[in-house]
N, C-alpha and C positions, 0 to 999 in steps of 0.2 A: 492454623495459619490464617491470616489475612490476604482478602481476594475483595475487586470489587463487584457485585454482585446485584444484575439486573432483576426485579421481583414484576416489574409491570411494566409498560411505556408511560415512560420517563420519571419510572420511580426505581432507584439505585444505588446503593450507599457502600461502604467497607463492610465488610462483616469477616466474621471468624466462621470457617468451615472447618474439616477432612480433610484427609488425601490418603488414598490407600496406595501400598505399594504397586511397581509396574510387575505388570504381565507379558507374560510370553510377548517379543513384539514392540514393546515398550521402554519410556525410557523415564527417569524421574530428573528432571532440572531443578537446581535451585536457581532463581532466576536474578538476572543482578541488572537487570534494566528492561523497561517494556514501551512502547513507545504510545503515546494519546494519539489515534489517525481517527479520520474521519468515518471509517467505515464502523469503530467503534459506537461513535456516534450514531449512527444509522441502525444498528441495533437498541441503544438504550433509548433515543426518541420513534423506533416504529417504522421506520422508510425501510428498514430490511425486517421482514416478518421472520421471526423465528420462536423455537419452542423455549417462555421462559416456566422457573428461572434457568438464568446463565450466569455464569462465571466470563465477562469479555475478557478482550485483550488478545491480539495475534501478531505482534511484532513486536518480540524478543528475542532476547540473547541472555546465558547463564551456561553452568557449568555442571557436566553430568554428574551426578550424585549417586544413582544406581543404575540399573540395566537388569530389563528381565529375560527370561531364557532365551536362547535365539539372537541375542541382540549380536553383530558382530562390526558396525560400523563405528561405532564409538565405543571408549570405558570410561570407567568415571575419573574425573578428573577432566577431560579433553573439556575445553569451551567449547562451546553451539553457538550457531543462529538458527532460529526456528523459520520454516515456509508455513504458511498458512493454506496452502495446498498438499497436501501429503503426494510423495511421486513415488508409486507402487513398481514403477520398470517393467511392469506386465502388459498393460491396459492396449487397445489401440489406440489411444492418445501417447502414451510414450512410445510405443513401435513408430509411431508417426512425428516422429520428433514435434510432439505438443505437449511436452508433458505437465505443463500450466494446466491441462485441463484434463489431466487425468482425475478417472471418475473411479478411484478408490476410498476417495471420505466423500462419495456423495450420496451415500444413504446413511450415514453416519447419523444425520437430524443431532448436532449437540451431544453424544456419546461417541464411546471409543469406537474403535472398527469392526470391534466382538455387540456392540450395542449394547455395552452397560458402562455405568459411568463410574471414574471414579472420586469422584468429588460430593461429597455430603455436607448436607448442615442437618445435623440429628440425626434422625431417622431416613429425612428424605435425600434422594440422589438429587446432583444438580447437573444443567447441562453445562457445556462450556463452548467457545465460541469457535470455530474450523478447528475442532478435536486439538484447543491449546488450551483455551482460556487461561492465557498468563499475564492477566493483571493480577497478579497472586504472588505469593513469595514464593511459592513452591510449582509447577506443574508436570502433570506425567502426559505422555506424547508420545505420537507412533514413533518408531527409530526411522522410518522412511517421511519423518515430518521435521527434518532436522539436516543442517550442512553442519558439519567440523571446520573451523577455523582457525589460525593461528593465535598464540595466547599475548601478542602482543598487539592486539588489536583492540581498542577500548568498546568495552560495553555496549554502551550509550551508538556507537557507532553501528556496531554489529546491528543491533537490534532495529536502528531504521531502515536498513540495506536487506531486512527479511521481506518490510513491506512497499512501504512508502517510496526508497530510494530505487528498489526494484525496479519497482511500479510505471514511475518516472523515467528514469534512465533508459529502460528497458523499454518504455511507448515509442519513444525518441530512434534508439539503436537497433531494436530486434523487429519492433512491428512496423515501424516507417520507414527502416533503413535512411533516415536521412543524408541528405549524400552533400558533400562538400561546396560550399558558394551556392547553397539555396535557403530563401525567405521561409520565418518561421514565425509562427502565430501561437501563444500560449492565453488560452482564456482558463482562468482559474487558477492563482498563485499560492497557496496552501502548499502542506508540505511534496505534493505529488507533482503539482504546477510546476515550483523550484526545482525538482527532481527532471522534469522532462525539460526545462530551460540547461541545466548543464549538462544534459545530453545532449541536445542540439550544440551546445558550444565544443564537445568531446568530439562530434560528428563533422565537425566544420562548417557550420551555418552563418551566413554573412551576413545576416539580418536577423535578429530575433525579439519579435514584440511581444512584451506580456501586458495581459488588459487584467483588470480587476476592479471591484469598486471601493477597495480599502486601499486608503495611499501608502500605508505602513506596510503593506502586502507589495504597491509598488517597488516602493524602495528596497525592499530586503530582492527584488525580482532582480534590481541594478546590481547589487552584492553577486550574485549567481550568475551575472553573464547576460541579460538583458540589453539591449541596445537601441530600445526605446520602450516606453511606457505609457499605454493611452488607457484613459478612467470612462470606464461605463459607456453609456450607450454613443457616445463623441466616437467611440472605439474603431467603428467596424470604416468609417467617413476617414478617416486619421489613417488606416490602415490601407486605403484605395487611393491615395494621395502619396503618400509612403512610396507605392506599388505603381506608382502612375497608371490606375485603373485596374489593372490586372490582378490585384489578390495575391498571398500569400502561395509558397509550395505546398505547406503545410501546415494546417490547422489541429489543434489539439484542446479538445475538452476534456475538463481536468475535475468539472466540481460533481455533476449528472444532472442537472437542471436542463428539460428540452427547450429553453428559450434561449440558451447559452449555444446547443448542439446548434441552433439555427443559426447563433450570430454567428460561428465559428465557420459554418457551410458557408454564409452570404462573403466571409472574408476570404473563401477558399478561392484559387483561380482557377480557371478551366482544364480538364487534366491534372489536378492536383487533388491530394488526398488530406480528407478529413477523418482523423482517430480519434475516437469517443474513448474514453478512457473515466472518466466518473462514472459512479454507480448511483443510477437515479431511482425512484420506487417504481416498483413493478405495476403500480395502477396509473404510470401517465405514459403517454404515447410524445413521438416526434413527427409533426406533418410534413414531409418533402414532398416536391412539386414533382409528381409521376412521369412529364414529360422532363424536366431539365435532369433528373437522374442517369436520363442516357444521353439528352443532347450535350450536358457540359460538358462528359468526357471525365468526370471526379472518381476517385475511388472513396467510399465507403468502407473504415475499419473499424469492428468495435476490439478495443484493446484492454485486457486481461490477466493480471501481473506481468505486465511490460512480459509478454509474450518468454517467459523466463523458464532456464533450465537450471534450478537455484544450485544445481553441484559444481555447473560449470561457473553460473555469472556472479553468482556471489563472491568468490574469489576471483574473477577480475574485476570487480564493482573495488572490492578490498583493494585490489592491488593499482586500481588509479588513484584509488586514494591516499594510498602511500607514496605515489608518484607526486602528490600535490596539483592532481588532474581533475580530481573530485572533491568540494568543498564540505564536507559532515560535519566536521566540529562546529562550524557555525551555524548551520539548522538548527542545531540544539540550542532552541534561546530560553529554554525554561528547564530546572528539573526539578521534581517533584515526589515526597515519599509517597509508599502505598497510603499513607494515614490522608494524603492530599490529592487521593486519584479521583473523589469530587470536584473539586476546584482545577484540577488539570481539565476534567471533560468542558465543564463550564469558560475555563482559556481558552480552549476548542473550539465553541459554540462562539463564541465572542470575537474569533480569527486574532488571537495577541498576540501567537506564538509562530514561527516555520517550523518548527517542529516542540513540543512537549516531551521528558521522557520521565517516564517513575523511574526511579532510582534503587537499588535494594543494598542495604549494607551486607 
C-alpha cells in the first residue's frame, strides 16, 4: 500500500510499504480520507522530535475492514473516525474525566500498544504517528483509538472533527467554556484557528476578532464567524481600541509560536483567560512577567485536543453539523490523492488551504 513516509527532517515522500494484519485489540481501516494538519508538519520538518522513520497522518476517517480478537466496539463494515489519543477507560486521566490525556499510547514511542509495529518497508519495521499513521490507504489501530459514526456522514468531514475541528471547537466549548455576550480574540487562523472562531460563535460570543498575517487566512476567518479582522503586529493597538482599553475575555493561541502566546496574553484583559492551544517545540520557552501573573487576575490554560471526550463530542461536533451549526464542507478548500500528500504538506507550509484532505478511492 501507499503511505507517506517521513525518513529524516524534512525528507519525506509516498512510498509503498506492509501492513500486517490486527491483533488482539486492534482494528484494520481502510482509510477514505485523512486530513493535512499542522501537527503533521511538525513532525516531518523536526518541531516535534520523534522516532523516525514514520509513517504520519492522524486525522482520519474510513471503514473497518477487519478486527482482531477482542475487538467488540466495532465490525467491519461500521465507518470510523479515528482520535489521535487512544482513550483506555482505565487510566487516572479517564477516572478524572480527562480522558484527552489518557496515558495509555504514551510509551507507545511510534509502535502499537504491544510495542511492535506493524507497518514495514522490507525487512524493516516502521513507526507510525500517535499509533495511526494514516496517511496511508490502509491503517491498523488500537479499537480504543477509534469513535463509530453514522454512515451518512462524509468522509472528508469525519476525519477533520478526529483532529483539527476537535481541537478548535473543543478549546472554545470544553476548555474556556466560553460564555455568552463575551469578547474573543483568535490569533492564528489555520485549520484549528477557524475551528476555535466557530466555537466561540456556537458559544455566543459578541465579539470575535481573528489576527493573522495572511489576508486570505483573513478572509476565510470572515466566512466562519469572525467579526472583525486585524493583520499583524497593528493587531493587539486595534484590539485595545475595539475593547476601549480593556482586552479581550478571551484570548486563544492557535499556531505555538511564543511571540504570538505573548501578543495574545498582552491582548487579554484583566481577569480573563489566555488558552495556548498550538503546539510549539519543546526547546523555546514563553517569558511572562512573574509579578502581573498574579496582579492581573488572568487564567493561564494550556489546551489539549480541545479538552475532548471523543465518544461523546464527536457525535455532537457531527450533530451541529447536520444542524447547519458547524460549517465543514467549507474548510475543506483542497483535496488531494495519497500520490499528492507532498504537494498537500507543502499547501500546508505555504497556509493555501483551511483545511487540506487526502482523499482515498
Amino acid at each position: 500500500m501507499k503511505a507517506l513516509v517521513s525518513d529524516a527532517i524534512n525528507e519525506y515522500s509516498v512510498q509503498e510499504v506492509s501492513l500486517d494484519e490486527p491483533k488482539a485489540g486492534e482494528v484494520l481501516i481502510n482509510m477514505k480520507a485523512t486530513g493535512v494538519c499542522h501537527s503533521d508538519l511538525s513532525i516531518l520538518n523536526g518541531t516535534l522530535p520523534v522516532a523516525l522513520p514514520m509513517v504520519v497522518g492522524h486525522e482520519g476517517a474510513g471503514i473497518v475492514e477487519a478486527v482482531g480478537e477482542g475487538v467488540s466496539n466495532v465490525v467491519p463494515g461500521d465507518h470510523v473516525a479515528l482520535t489521535f489519543v487512544a482513550i483506555c477507560g482505565e487510566c487516572y486521566f479517564c477516572h478524572h474525566e480527562q480522558p484527552f490525556l489518557c496515558s495509555s499510547g504514551s510509551m507507545a514511542q511510534g509502535k502499537q500498544l504491544d510495542g511492535t509495529s506493524r507497518v514495514h518497508r522490507g525487512d524493516d519495521d516502521l513507526n507510525v504517528m500517535t499509533l495511526l499513521g494514516c496517511m496511508a490507504e490502509k491503517a491498523v489501530v488500537p479499537a480504543i483509538s477509534l469513535v463509530k459514526i453514522d454512515q451518512d456522514i462524509p468522509f472528508t468531514v469525519a476525519a477533520m472533527v478526529g483532529c483539527g475541528v476537535m481541537t478548535g471547537v473543543g478549546a472554545a466549548i470544553n476548555t474556556a467554556k466560553v460564555k455568552p455576550g463575551s469578547t474573543v480574540a483568535v490569533f492564528g487562523c489555520g485549520g484549528v484557528g477557524l475551528s476555535i472562531i466557530q466555537g466561540a460563535v456556537i458559544a455566543g460570543a459578541k465579539a470575535i476578532v481573528a489576527v493573522d498575517l495572511a489576508d486570505n487566512k483573513l478572509e476565510m476567518a470572515k466566512k466562519f464567524g469572525a467579526t472583525h479582522t486585524f493583520k499583524g503586529d497593528s493587531a493587539l493597538e486595534e484590539i485595545q481600541e475595539l475593547t476601549r482599553g480593556i482586552g479581550v475575555d478571551y484570548a486563544f493561541e492557535a499556531v505555538g509560536i511564543p511571540a504570538l502566546v505573548l501578543q495574545a496574553n498582552a491582548a487579554t484583559r484583566r481577569g480573563g483567560e489566555l488558552i495556548v492551544v498550538g503546539v510549539g517545540s519543546p526547546t523555546k520557552t514563553i517569558d511572562l512577567n512573574a509579578m502581573l501573573m498574579s496582579l492581573s487576575g488572568k487564567t493561564y490554560k494550556g489546551c489539549f485536543y480541545g479538552s475532548a471526550n471523543p465518544a461523546k463530542d464527536f457525535p455532537d461536533l457531527l450533530d451541529l453539523y447536520r444542524a447547519g451549526k458547524l460549517n465543514l464542507d467549507e474548510m475543506v478548500t483542497q483535496t488531494y490523492s495519497i500520490d499528492e500528500a507532498v504537494k498537500a504538506i507543502k499547501d500546508l507550509e505555504a497556509g493555501v488551504n483551511a483545511r487540506g484532505v487526502i482523499v482515498f478511492d
